[in-house]
C-alpha positions as a printed NumPy array, in Angstrom:
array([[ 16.994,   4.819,   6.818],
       [ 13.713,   6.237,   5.412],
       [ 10.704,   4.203,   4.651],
       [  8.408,   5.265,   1.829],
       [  4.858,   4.075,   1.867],
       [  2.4  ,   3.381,  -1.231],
       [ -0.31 ,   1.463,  -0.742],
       [ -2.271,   1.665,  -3.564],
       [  0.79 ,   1.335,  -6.468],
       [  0.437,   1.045,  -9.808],
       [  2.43 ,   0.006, -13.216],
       [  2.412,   3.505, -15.137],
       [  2.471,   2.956, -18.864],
       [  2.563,   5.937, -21.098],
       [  1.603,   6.421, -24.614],
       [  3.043,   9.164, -26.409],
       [  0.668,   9.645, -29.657],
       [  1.325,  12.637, -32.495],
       [ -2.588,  12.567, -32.54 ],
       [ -4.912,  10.404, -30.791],
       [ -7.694,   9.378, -33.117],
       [-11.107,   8.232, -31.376],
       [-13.148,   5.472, -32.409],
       [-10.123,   3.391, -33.968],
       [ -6.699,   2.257, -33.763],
       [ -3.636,   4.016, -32.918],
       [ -0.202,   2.531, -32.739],
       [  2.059,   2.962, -30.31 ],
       [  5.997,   2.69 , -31.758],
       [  7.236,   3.826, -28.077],
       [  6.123,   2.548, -24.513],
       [  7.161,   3.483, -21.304],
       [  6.319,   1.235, -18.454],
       [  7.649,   2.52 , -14.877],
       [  6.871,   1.334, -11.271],
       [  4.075,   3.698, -10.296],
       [  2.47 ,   5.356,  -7.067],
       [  3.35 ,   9.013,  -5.729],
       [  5.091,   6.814,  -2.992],
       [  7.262,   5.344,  -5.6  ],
       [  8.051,   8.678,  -7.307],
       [  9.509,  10.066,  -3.413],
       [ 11.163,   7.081,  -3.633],
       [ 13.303,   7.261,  -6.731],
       [ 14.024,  10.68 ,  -6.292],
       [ 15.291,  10.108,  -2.665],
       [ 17.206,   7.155,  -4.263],
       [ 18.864,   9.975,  -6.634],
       [ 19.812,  11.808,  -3.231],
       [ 21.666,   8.925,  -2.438],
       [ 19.725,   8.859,   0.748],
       [ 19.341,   5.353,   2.461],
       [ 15.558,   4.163,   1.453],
       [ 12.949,   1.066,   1.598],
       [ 10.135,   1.289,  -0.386],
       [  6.668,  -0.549,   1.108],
       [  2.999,  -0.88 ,   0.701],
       [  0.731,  -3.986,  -0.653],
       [  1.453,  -5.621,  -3.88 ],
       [  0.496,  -8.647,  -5.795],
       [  0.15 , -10.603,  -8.668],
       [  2.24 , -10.392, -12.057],
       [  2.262,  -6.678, -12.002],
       [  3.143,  -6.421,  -8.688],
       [  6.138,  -8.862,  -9.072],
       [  7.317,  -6.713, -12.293],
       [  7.24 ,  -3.64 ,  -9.621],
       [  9.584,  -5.571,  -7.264],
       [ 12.002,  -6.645,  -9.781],
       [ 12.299,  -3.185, -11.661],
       [ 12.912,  -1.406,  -8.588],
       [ 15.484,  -4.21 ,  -7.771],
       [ 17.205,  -3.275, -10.491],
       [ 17.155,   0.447, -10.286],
       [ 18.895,  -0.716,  -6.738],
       [ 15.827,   0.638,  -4.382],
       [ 15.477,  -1.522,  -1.52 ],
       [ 11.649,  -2.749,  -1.468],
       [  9.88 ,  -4.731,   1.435],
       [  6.399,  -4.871,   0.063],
       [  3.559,  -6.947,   2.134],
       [  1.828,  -9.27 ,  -0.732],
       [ -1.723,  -9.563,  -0.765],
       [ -4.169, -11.321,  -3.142],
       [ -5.607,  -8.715,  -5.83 ],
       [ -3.399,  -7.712,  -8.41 ],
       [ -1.72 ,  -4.61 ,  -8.677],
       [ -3.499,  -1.798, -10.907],
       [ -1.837,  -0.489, -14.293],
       [ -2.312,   3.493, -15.201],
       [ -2.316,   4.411, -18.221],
       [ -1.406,   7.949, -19.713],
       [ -1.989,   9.184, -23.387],
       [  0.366,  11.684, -24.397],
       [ -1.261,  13.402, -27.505],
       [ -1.099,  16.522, -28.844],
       [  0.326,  18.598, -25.782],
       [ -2.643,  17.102, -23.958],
       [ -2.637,  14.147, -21.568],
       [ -5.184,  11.69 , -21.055],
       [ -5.283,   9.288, -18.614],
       [ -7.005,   5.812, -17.498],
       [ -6.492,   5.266, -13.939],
       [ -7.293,   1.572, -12.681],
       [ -9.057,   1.253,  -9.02 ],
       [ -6.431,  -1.808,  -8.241],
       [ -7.12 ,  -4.037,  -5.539],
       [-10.011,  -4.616,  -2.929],
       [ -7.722,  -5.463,   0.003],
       [ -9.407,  -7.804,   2.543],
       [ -9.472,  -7.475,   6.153],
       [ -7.082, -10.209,   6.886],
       [ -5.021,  -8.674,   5.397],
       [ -5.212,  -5.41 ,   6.421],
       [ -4.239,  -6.218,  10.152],
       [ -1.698,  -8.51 ,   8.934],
       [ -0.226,  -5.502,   6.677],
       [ -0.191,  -3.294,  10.01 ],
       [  1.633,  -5.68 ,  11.93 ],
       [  4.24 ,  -6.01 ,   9.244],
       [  4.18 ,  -2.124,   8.906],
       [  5.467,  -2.056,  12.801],
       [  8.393,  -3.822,  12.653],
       [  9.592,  -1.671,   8.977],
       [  8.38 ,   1.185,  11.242],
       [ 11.204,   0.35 ,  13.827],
       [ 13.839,  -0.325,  11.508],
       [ 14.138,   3.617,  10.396],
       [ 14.011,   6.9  ,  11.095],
       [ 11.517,   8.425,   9.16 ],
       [  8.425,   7.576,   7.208],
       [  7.106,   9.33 ,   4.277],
       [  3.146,   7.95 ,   3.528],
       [  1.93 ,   9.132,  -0.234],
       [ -1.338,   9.199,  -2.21 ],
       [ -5.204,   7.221,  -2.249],
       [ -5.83 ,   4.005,   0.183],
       [ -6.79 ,   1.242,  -2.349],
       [-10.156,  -0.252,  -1.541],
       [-11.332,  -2.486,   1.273],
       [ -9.325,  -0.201,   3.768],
       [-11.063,   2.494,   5.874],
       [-10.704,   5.931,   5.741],
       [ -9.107,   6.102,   9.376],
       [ -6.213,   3.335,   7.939],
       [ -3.613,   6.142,   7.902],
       [ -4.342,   7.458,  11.247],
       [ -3.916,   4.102,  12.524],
       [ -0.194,   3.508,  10.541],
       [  0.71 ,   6.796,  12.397],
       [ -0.819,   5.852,  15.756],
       [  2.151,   2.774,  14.952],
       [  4.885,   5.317,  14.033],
       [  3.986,   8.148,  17.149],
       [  4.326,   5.115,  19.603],
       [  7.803,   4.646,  18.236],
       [  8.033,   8.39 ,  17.974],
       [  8.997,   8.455,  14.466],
       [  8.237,  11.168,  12.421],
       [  5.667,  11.249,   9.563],
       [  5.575,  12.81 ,   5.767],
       [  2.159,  12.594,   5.196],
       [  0.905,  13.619,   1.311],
       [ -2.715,  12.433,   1.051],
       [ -5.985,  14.675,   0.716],
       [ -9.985,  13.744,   0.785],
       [-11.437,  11.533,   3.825],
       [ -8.031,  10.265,   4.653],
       [ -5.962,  13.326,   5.079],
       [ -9.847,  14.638,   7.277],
       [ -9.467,  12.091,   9.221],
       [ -5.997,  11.713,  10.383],
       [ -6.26 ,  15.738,  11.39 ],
       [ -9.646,  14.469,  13.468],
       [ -7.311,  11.719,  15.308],
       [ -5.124,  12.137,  18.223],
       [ -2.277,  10.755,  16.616],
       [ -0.744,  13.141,  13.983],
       [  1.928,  12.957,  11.301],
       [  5.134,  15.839,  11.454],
       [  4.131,  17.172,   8.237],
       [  1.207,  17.456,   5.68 ],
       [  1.712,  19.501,   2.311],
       [ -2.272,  20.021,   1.191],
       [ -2.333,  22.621,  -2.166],
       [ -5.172,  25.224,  -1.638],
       [ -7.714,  23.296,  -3.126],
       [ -7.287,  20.462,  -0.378],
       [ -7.136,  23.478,   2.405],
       [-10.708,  24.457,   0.485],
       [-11.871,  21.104,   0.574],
       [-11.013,  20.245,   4.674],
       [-12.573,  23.652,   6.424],
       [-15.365,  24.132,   3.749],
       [-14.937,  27.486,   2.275],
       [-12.158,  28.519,  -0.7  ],
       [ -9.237,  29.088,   0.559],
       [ -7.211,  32.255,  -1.847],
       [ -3.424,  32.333,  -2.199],
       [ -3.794,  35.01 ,  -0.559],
       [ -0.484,  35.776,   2.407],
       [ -3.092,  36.924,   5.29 ],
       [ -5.287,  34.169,   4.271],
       [ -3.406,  31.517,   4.214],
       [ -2.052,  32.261,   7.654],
       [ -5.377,  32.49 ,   9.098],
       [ -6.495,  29.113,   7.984],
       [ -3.208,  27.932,   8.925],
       [ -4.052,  28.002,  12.701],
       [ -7.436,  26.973,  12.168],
       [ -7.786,  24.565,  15.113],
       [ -8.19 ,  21.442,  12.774],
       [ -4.253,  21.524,  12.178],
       [ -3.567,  21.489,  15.502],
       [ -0.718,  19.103,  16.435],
       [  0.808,  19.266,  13.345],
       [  4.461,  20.613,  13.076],
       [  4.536,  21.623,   9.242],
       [  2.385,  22.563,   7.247],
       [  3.566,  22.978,   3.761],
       [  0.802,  24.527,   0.918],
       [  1.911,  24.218,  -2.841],
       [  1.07 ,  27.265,  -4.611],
       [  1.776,  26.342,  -8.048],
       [  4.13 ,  28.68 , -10.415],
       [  3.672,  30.936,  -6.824],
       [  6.169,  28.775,  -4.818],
       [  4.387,  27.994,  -1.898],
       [  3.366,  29.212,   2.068],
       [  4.268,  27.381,   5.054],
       [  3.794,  27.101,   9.146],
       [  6.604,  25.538,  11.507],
       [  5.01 ,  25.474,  14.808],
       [  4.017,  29.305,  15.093],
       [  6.569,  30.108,  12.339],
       [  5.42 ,  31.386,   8.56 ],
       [  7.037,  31.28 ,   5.546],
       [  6.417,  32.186,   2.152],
       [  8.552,  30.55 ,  -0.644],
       [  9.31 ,  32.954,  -3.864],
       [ 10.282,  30.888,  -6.756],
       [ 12.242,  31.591,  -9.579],
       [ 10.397,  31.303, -13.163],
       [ 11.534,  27.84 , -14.89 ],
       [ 10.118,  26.677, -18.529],
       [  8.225,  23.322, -17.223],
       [  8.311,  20.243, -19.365],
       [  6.198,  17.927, -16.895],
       [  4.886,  19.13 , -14.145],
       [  3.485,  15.233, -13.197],
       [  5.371,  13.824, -10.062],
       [  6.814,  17.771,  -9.001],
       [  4.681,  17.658,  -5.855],
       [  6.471,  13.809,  -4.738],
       [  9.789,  15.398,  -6.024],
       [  8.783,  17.909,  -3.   ],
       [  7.879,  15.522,  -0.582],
       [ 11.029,  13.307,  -0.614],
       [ 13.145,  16.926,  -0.445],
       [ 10.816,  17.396,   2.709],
       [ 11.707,  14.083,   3.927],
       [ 15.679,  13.748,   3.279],
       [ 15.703,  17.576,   4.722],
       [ 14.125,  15.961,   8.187],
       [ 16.417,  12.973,   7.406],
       [ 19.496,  15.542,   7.749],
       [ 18.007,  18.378,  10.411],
       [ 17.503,  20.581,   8.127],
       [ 17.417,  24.311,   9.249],
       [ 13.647,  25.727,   8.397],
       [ 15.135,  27.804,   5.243],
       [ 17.255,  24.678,   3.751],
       [ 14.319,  22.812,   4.326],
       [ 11.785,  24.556,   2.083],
       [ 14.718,  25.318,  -0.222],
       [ 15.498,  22.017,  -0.742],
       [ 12.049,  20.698,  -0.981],
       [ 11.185,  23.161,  -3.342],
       [ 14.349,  22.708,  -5.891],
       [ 13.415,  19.118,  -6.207],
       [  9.592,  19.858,  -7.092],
       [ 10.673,  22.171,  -9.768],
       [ 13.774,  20.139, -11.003],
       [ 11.18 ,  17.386, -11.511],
       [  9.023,  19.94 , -13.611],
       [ 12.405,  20.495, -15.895],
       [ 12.374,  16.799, -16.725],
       [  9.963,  14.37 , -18.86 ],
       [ 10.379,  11.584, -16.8  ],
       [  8.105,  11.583, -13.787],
       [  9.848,  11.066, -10.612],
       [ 12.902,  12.053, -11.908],
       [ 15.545,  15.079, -10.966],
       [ 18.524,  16.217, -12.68 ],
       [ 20.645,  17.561,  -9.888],
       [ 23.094,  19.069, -12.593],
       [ 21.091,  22.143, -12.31 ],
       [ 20.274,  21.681,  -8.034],
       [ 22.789,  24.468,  -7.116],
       [ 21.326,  26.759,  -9.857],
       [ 17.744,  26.759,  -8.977],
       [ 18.448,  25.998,  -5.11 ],
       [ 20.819,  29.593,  -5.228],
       [ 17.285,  31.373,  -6.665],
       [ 14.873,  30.43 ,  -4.405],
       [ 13.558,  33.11 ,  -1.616],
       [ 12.015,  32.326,   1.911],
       [ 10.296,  35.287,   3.429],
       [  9.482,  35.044,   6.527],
       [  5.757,  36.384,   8.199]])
């Protein structure tokens, strides 16, 4: 079983406008409202997998009780810990091949509730096999809270998809505890040693075993339309991708996460691994839904994709 983790989710709602006209009113003759969170997109698309999944992370009110039962119905297993706020909305304007969005804060989570929430997170924690952890702590919980969920799963030596960037992702690399996996893009990598960071092959490898990743099995940087570079252990690999025409690229990076995870799920060689993780980011891309993968077209794209290693 795999356990995904949002804790900050939202209710995405998307408005798709010909033209969005400021300063007065625009109807809407088509919404789309979807259980949010990049923990909920790894979710779905590991639900698509037909790999065995439990969704978690804090919820409440109305909006969180219209996440529980839509996900209930789309037949993904959810074991969220309720808390008092409610649940955020996030709102995206489609309009005119741009896309504008409103992004709520949600919830100020108190700290009852966030020791309560870790000692629930322990026993989901020994219930599975893997745990992937996605996107921004909602407020009220520390920047160290994800070290301290990992601490949980590294004392019952479960392994850890981590996809989170900013103080969090800084300070789970300063901890003792670390996750199996992070996948930072090169502006992260820029952000955590404090200088830019190129796409650059040599580069990349150098920051790559800078000692603040030490500990860490995989490393996995997105570059983009570029594919993207990783480091296994003292391993390199760099991922050549084959050109696709992108409808959306929103949720590609989660479609990549929950490849990473059902690939760790399986024992996935290295190659298969970053093959697989890869497909799903840019199957995702193909699509308009967010979160979504057509795996029609897996064997296709899968059968294109390079891994190089340096």
């Amino acid at each position: 079983m795999i356990l995904t983790v949002t804790m900050n989710p939202s209710v995405d709602i998307s408005y798709p406008l010909e033209k969005f006209n400021l300063d007065t009113v625009n109807r809407i003759s088509k919404v789309s409202k979807t259980p949010g969170g990049k923990g909920l997109n790894v979710t779905r698309v590991l639900k698509q997998l037909e790999d065995k999944v439990v969704a978690t992370g804090l919820i409440g009110g109305a909006l969180g009780m219209d996440i529980q039962k839509k996900l209930t119905e789309m037949g993904i297993e959810n074991k969220f810990f309720e808390i008092s706020g409610e649940t955020r909305n996030c709102i995206a304007i489609l309009h005119e091949g741009n896309q504008t969005e409103i992004l709520e804060n949600g919830p100020t989570i108190s700290q009852s509730e966030s020791e309560k929430f870790l000692e629930y997170f322990e026993k989901l924690v020994q219930e599975v096999e893997i745990i992937s952890i996605s996107g921004s702590l909602p407020n009220g919980l520390e920047d160290d809270y994800y070290s301290k969920m990992i601490q949980i799963c590294n004392t019952y030596e479960k392994p850890v998809v981590l996809d989170c960037s900013g103080k969090a992702l800084l300070e789970v690399l300063k901890h003792e505890y670390k996750p199996k996996v992070i996948k930072p893009n090169t502006e992260e990598l820029s952000q955590l040693i404090g200088k830019e960071v190129s796409k650059d092959i040599g580069e990349l490898k150098e920051t790559l075993k800078n000692e603040l990743f030490d500990g860490i099995e995989w490393i996995i940087v997105s570059l983009g339309a570029d594919g993207a570079f990783a480091k296994h252990n003292d391993k390199f690999y760099k991922v050549n991708i084959p050109k696709i025409e992108v409808v959306n690229p929103v949720g590609s990076g989660d479609s990549t996460v929950a490849g990473i995870t059902s690939a760790i799920y399986e024992n996935a060689s290295d190659e298969n691994l970053l093959k697989k993780a890869n497909t799903l980011g840019m199957l995702n891309a193909m699509e308009k839904l967010t979160g979504f993968v057509n795996l029609e077209n897996y064997e296709k794209v899968f059968s294109k994709i390079e891994i190089v290693e340096y």
